[in-house]
Kinemage of the C-alpha trace (Angstrom):
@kinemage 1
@onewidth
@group {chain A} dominant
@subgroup {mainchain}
@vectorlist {calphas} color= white
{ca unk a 1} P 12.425 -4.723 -10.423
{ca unk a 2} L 9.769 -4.878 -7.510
{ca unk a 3} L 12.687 -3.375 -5.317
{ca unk a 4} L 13.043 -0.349 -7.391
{ca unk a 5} L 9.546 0.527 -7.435
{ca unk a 6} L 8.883 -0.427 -3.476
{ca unk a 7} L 11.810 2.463 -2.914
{ca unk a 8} L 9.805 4.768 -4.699
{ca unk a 9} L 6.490 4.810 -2.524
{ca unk a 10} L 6.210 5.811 1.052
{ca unk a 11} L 5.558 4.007 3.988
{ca unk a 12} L 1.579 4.316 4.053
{ca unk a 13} L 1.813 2.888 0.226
{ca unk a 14} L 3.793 -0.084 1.178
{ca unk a 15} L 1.914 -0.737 3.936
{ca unk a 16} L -1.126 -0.958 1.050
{ca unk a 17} L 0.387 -2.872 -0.861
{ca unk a 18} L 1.556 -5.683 1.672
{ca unk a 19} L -2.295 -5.745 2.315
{ca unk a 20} L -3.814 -6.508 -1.272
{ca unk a 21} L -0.474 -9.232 -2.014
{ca unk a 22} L -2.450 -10.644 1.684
{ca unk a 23} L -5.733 -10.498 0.199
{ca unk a 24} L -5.245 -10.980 -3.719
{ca unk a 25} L -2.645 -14.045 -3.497
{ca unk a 26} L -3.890 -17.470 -3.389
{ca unk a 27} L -3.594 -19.394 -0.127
{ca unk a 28} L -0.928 -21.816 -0.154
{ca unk a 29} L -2.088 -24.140 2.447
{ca unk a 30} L -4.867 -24.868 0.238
{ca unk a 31} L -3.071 -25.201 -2.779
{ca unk a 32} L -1.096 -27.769 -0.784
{ca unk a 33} L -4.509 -29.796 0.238
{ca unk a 34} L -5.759 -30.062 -2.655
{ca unk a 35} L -2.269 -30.938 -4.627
{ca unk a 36} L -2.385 -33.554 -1.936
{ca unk a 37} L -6.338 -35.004 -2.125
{ca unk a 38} L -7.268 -34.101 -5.754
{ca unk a 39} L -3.476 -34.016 -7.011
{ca unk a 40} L -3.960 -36.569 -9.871
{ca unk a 41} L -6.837 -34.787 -11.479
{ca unk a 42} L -5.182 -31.287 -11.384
{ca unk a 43} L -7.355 -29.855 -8.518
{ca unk a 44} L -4.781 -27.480 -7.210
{ca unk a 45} L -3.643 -25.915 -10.874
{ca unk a 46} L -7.231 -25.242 -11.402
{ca unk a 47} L -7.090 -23.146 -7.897
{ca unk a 48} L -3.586 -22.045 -9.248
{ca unk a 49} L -5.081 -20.612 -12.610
{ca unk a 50} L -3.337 -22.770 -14.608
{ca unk a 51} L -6.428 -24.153 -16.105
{ca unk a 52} L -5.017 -26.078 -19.406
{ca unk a 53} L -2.064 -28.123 -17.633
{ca unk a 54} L -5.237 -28.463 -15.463
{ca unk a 55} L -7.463 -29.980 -17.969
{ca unk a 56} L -4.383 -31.961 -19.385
{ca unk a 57} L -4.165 -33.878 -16.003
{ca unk a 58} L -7.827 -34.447 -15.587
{ca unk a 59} L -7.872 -36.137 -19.118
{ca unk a 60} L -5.109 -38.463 -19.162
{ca unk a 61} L -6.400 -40.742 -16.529
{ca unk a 62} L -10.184 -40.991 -18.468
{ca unk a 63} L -8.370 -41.281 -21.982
{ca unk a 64} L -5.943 -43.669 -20.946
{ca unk a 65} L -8.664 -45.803 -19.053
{ca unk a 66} L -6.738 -45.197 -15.952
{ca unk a 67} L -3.403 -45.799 -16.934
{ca unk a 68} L -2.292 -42.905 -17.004
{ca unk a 69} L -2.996 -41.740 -13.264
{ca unk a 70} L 0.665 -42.645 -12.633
{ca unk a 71} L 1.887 -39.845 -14.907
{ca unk a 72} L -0.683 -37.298 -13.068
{ca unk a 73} L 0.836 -39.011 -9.843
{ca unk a 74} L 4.295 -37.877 -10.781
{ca unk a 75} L 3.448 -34.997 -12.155
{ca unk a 76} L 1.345 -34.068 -8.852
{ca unk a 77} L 4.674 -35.004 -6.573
{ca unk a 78} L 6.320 -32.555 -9.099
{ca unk a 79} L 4.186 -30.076 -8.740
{ca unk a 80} L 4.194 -30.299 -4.308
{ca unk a 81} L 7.909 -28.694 -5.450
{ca unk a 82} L 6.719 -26.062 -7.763
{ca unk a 83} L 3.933 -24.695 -5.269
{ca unk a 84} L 6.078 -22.488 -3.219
{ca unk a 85} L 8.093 -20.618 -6.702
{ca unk a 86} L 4.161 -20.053 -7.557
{ca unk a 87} L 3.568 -18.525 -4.383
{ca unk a 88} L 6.268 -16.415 -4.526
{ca unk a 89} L 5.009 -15.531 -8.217
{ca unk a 90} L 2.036 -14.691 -7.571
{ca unk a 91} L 2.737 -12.418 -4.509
{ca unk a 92} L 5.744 -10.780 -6.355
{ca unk a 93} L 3.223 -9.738 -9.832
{ca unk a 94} L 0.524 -8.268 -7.191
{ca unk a 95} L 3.153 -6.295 -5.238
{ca unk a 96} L 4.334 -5.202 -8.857
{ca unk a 97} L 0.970 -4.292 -10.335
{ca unk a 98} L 0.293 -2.201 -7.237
{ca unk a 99} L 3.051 -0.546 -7.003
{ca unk a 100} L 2.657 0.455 -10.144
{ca unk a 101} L -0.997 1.699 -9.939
{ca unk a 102} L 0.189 3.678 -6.907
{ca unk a 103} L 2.724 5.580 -8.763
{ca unk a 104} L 0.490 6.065 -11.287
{ca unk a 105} L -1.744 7.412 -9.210
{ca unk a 106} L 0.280 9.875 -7.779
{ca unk a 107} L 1.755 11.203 -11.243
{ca unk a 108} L -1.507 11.478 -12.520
{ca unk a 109} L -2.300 13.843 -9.308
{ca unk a 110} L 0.921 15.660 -9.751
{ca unk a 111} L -0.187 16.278 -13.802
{ca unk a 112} L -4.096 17.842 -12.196
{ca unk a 113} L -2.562 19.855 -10.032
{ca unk a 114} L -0.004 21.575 -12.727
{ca unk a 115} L -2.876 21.427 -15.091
{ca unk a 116} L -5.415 22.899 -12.629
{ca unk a 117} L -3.286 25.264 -10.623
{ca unk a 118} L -6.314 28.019 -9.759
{ca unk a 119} L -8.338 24.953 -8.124
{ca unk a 120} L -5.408 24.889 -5.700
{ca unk a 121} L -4.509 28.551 -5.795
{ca unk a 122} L -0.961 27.565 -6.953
{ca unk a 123} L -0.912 29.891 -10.487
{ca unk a 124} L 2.590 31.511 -9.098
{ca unk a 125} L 4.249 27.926 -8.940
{ca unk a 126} L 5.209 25.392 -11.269
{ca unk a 127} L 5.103 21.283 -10.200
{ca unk a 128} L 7.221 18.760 -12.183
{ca unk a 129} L 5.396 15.816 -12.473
{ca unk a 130} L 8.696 13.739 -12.298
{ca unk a 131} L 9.431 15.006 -8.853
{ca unk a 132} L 7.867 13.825 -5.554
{ca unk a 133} L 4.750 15.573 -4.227
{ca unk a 134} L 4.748 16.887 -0.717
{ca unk a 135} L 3.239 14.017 1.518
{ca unk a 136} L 0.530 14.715 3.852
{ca unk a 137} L 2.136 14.107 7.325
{ca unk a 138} L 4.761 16.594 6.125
{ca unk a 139} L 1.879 19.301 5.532
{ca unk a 140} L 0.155 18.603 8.806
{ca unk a 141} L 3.519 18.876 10.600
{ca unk a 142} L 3.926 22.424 9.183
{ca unk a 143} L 0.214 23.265 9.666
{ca unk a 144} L 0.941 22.089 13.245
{ca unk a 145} L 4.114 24.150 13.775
{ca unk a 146} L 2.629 27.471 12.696
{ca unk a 147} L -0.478 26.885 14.813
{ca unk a 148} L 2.132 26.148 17.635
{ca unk a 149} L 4.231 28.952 16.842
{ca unk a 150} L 0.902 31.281 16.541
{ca unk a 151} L -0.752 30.195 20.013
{ca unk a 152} L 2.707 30.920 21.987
{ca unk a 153} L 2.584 34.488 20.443
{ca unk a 154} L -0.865 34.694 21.173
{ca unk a 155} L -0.292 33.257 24.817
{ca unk a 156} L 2.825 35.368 25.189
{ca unk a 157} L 0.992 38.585 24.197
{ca unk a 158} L -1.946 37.562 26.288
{ca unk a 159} L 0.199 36.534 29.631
{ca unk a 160} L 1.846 40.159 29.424
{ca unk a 161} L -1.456 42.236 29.275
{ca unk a 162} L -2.828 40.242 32.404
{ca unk a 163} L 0.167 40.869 34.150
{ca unk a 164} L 0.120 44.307 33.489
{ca unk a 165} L -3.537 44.553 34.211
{ca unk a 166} L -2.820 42.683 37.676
{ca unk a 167} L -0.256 44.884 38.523
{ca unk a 168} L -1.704 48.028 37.821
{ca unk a 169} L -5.002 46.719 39.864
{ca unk a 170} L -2.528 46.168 42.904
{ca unk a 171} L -1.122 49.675 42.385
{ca unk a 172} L -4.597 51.020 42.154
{ca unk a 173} L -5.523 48.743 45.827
{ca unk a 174} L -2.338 49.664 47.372
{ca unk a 175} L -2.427 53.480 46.456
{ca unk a 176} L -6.381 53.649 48.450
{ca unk a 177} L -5.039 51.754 51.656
């Protein structure tokens, strides 16, 4: 599902989005420490969120009057097994929820600009919502290429009235000698 709706956002979004799954995730190095110091009372669940399996292995050892730290043991080895399927869980629902608040960003633009057209000066033009709005490198390109296209024109315009300035000044120097 995350595939479909990384297809749908460009390359600037993506690029935002593998930077909050960076920061929002959980560090699994440190999930890993303390699964491996503070394993048998359910340190690295609590780190993981999972607070009630968490508070289940902090109690059995106390209510079995330590008899039952071999069954947080176990369950501790277990869980060294389970920690990278929670990484990848955890970095897959961020990228998800993201992605997600991305696209709904950008339909919600698409819906102010058909709904405020005269803001934008676009009364004359209709915008589907479904469709994709025109990104911002592609505007600056065009921008660029008329500017481009204008300044040659100007230069071209410019270059010939110099030259036929110079030329007529020669005339004009070579006519008095």
């Amino acid at each position: 599902m995350n595939n479909e709706l990384l297809r749908q956002l460009t390359v600037p979004e993506q690029t935002l989005v593998d930077a909050e799954v960076a920061r929002r995730t959980k560090s699994e190095a440190a999930t890993y420490i303390l699964a491996v110091t503070f394993g048998c009372f359910g340190a690295h669940r609590y780190y993981r969120g999972k607070t009630g399996t968490a508070v289940a292995m902090t109690l059995i050892p106390f209510l079995t009057f330590g008899l039952g730290i071999f069954v947080t043991y176990i369950w501790m080895f277990v869980d060294l097994c389970l920690i990278p399927g929670w990484q990848r869980d955890d970095e897959a629902e961020v990228e998800r929820t993201t992605a997600q608040h991305l696209l709904d960003h950008r339909r919600t633009e698409a819906t102010t600009f058909q709904q405020d057209d005269t803001t934008y000066g676009a009364a004359a033009y209709s915008v589907d919502p479904a469709t994709i709005l025109v990104q911002p490198d592609d505007v600056i390109a065009s921008a660029v290429t008329s500017e481009v296209a204008a300044t040659s024109t100007d230069f071209a315009s410019t270059s010939a009235s110099i030259s036929a300035s110079i030329s007529a000044s020669l005339d004009d120097a070579h006519d008095e000698l």
